[in-house]
C-alpha positions in Angstrom: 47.1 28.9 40.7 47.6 31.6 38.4 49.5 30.4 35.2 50.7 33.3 33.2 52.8 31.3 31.1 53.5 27.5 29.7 56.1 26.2 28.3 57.6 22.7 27.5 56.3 19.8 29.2 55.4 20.9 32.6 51.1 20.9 32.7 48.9 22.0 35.9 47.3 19.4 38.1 44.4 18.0 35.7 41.7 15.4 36.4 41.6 14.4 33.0 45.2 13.3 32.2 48.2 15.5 30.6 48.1 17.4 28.6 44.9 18.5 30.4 41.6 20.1 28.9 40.4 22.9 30.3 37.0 22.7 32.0 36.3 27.0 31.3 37.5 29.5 29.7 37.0 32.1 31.6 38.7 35.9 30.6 39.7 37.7 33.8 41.4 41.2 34.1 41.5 41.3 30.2 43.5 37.7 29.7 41.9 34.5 28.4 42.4 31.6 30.5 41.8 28.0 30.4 40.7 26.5 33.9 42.5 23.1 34.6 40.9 21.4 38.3 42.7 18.6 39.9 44.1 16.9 43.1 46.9 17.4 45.0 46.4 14.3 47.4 43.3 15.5 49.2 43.6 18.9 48.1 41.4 20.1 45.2 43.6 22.6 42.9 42.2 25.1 40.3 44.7 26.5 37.6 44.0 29.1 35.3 46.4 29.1 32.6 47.1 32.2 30.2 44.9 30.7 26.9 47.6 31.8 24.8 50.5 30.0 27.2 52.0 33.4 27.3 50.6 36.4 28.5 53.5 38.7 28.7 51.5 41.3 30.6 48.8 41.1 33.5 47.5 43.5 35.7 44.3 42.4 37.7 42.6 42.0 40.6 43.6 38.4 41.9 40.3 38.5 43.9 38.2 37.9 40.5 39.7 34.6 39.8 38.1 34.0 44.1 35.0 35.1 42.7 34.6 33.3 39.6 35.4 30.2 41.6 32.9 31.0 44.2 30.2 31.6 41.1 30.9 28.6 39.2 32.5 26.2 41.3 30.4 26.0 44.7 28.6 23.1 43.7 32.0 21.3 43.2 33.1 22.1 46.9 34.8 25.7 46.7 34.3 27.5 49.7 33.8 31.0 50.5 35.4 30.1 53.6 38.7 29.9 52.2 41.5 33.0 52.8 44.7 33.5 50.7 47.3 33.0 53.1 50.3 33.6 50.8 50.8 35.0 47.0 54.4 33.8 45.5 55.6 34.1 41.8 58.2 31.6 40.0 58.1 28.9 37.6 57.3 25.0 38.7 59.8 22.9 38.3 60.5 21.1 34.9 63.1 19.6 32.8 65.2 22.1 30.6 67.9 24.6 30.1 68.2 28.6 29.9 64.9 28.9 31.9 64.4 32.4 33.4 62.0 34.3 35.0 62.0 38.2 34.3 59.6 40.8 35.7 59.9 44.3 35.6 57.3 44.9 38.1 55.7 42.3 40.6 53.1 43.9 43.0 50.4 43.5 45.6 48.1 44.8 48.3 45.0 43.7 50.2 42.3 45.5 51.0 
């Protein structure tokens, strides 16, 4: 998951409680993220969350957060093998009021 912003209470899957510590910090596409790893059931979920908790701009190449996994992870379990079936943008649910989600621009291709 790709976490370009985070606000109140809501936290990515962690394996070492809420709120979570990141395990990296890696900067992709010119953003600083933390990298947050944790379980969904069986499922093993990497987050990368805007360092900042708001990056109000991105524009990047969503294979490079693949690759760093594949780099740094492989010994953890990540696969090369895997394929992105599906890219969505929104906001996880949470508790509050006067949420919204604004974008002037939300594109992508595959190549």
């Amino acid at each position: 998951m790709i976490w370009l912003g985070l606000y109140g209470g809501v936290s990515p899957l962690s394996a070492n409680g809420y709120p979570f510590t990141p395990v990296a910090t890696p900067t992709i596409g010119g953003v600083a993220f933390d990298l947050a790893y944790g379980l969904n059931g069986n499922v093993k979920v990497y987050s990368f969350v805007a360092h900042s908790h708001a990056a109000t701009s991105f524009s990047g190449d969503i294979l490079n957060f693949y690759k760093y996994l594949a780099t740094n992870y492989a010994s953890n379990g990540f696969t090369t093998s895997l394929v992105v079936q599906s890219v969505q943008a929104g906001s996880e649910i949470f508790s509050g009021t006067n949420g919204n989600l604004t974008t002037t621009a939300y594109t992508i291709s595959a190549s």
